[in-house]
C-alpha positions in Angstrom: -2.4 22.7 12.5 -5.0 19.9 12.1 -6.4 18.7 15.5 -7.3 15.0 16.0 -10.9 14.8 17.4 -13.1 11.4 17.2 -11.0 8.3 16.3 -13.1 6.7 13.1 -11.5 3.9 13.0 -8.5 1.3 14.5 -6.8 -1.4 11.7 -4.1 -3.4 12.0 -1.1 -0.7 10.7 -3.5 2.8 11.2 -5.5 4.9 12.8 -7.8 7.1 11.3 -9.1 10.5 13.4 -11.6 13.1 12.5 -10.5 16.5 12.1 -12.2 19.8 12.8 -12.9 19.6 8.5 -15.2 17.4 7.7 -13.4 16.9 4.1 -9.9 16.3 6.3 -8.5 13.1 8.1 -5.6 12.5 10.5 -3.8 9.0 9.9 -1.7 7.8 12.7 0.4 5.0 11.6 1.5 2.4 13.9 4.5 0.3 15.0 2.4 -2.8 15.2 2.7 -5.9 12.6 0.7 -8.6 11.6 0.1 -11.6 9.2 -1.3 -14.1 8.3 -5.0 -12.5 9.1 -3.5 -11.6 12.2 -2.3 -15.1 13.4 1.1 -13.6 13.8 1.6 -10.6 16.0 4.3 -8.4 16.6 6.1 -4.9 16.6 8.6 -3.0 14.0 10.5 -1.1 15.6 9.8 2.8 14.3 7.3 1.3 11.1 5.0 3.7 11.9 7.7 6.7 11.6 8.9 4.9 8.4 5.4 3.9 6.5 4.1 7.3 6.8 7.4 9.0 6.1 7.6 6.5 2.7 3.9 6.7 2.0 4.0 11.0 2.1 7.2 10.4 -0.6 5.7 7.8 -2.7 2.3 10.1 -2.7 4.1 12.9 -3.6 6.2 11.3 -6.7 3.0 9.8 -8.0 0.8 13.1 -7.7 3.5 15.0 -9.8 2.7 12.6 -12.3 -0.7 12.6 -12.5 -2.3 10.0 -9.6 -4.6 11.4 -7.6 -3.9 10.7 -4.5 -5.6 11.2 -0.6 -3.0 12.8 0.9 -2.3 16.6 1.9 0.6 16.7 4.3 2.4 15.1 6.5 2.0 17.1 10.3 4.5 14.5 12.6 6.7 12.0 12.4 4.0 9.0 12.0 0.8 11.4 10.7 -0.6 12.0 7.6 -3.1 14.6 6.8 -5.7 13.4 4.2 -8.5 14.1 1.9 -11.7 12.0 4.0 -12.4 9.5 1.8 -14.6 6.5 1.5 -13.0 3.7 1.4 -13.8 1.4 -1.8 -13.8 -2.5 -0.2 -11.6 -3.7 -3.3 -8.3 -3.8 -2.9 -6.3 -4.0 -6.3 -3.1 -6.1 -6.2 -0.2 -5.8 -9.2 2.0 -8.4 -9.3 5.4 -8.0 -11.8 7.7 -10.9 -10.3 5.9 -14.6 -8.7 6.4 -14.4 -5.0 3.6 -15.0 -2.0 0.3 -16.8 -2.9 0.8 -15.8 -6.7 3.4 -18.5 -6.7 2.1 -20.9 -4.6 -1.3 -20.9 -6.6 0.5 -21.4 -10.0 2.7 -23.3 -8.8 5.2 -20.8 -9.8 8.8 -20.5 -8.7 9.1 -17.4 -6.4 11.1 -14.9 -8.3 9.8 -15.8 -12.1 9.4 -12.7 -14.0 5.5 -12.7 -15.5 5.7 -12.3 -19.2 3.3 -9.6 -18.7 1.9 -7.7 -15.0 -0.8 -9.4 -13.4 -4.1 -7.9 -11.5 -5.9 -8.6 -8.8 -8.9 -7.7 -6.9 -9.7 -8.7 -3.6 -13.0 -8.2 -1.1 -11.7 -5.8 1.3 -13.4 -8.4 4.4 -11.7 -9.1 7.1 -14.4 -11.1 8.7 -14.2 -13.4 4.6 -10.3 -13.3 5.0 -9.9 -10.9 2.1 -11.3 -13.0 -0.8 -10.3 -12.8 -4.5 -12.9 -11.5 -6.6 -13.2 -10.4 -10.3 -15.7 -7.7 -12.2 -18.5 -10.0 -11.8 -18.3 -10.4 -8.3 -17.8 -6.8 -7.8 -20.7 -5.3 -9.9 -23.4 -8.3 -8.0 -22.0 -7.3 -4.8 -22.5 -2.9 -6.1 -19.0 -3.0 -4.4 -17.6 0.0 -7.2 -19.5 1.0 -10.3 -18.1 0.0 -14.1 -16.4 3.6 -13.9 -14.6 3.1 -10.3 -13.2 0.0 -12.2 -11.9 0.9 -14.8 -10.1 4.4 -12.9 -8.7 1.7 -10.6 -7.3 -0.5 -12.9 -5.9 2.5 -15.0 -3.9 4.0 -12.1 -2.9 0.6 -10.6 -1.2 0.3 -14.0 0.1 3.8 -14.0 1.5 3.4 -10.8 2.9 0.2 -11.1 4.6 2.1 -14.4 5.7 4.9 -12.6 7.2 3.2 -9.3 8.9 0.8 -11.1 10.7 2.9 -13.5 11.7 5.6 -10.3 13.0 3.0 -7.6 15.5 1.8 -10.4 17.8 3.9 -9.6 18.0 2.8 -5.9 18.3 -0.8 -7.3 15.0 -1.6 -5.8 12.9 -3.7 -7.3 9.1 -3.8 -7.3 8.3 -7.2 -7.1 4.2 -6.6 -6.2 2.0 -4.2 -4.5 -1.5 -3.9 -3.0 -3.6 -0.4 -3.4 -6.6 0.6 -1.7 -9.2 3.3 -3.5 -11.9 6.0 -2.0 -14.5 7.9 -3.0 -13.8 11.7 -2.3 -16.6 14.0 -3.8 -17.7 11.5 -6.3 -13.7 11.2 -7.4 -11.6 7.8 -7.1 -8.9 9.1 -5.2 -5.2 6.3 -4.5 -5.5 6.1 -0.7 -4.2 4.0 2.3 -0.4 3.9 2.3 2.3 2.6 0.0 5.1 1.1 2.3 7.0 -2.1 2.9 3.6 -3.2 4.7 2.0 -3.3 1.3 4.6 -3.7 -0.9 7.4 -6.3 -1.6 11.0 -4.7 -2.4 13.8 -6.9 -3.2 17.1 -5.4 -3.9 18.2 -5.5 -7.6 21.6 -7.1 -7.0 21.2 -9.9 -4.4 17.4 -10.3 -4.4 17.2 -9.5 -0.6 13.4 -9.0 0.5 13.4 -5.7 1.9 9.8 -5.5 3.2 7.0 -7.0 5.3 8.2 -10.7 4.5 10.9 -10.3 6.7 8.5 -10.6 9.4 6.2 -13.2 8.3 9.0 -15.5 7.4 11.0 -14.4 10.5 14.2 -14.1 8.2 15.6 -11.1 10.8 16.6 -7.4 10.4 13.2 -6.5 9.6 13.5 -2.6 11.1 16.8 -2.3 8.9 15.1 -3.7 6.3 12.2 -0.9 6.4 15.2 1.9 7.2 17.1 0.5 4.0 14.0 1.1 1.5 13.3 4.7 3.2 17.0 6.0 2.9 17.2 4.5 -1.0 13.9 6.7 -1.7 15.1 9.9 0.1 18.5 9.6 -1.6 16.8 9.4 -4.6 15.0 12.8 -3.6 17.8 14.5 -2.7 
């Protein structure tokens, strides 16, 4: 069992621990919530339980099928054991369905299909506010090489492919989605997490928002919310 030694480093939703391997990190996920660059604070009940138990699944489904992924194991009820990456600062955004800025910057009614899947990259900054950026703006700034961008965009489409078509079943829909990439030997490796934190799932039938919306809109019933998307993906597993 992996021991948690020096803590590397404290976001928002995580904490990330040395390990006694020097190629192995501990990820402690945690019950806090933010948004709007941290404006709004708050707590989910048992997110951190949920986000790691959905990101371990999600990791899982998407390594079967060919994503390489950071993740190893899960050791507790909120920890992930992980491949000690290097975090590339881009963060790629796929967008299927207008909802969030998307729609307020083309002026598009939240819930229009795109005619086609849109990407995004964005400065991984906090002190910048997460800017968007594009290829240029990324090569100038030697943020990821031509290579690391291209890999990115191709699994970001792959996974966008294969999450869409296996939460069908569960009459989830995957409206958009932010990823986050590292660097592990020289390999682009899917990292962070995939939850309801990153991710917007509405429900096929009535459209409900069933992720991290919830809490910046204060709509309510955010923690059944999170525990609705978690038991649709483990039934699926079953």
């Amino acid at each position: 069992m992996p021991v948690k030694s020096e803590l590397l480093y404290e976001g928002k939703a995580k904490r990330v621990y040395r390990t006694g391997d020097p190629d192995r990190y501990l990820v402690e996920f945690k019950d806090d919530a933010t948004a709007f660059d941290g404006l709004k604070k708050g707590t989910i009940a048992r997110k951190g339980e949920i986000n790691a138990r959905l990101s371990a699944l999600f990791f899982q489904v998407l390594s079967r099928r060919g994503v390489p992924t950071h993740f190893i194991e899960q050791t507790g009820p909120r920890e992930l054991l992980v491949r000690a990456v290097e975090i590339i600062p881009v963060e790629v955004v796929a967008r299927n369905i207008a909802a969030g800025s998307l729609a307020k910057r083309l002026g598009l009614a939240e819930g229009t299909p795109l005619k086609r899947p849109v990407l995004e990259f964005y400065y991984k900054s906090d002190a910048l506010h997460d800017p968007m950026i594009n290829n240029y703006h990324i090569a100038a700034l030697e943020l990821a090489t031509d290579t690391q961008i291209k890999e990115m965009e191709s699994y970001a489409w792959k996974v966008n492919e294969l999450l869409t078509e296996f939460l069908q079943p569960a009459d989830l829909v995957l409206v958009d989605f932010k990823l986050e990439f590292g660097l592990f030997h020289g390999h682009v490796l899917l990292a962070d997490e995939i939850s309801p934190d990153t991710c917007r799932f509405w429900d096929g039938t009535s459209g409900e928002k069933l992720d991290k919306d919830r809490f910046r809109r204060d709509l309510g019933g955010v923690e059944d919310a999170y525990e609705e998307v978690l038991s649709r993906v483990e039934k699926l597993l079953q």
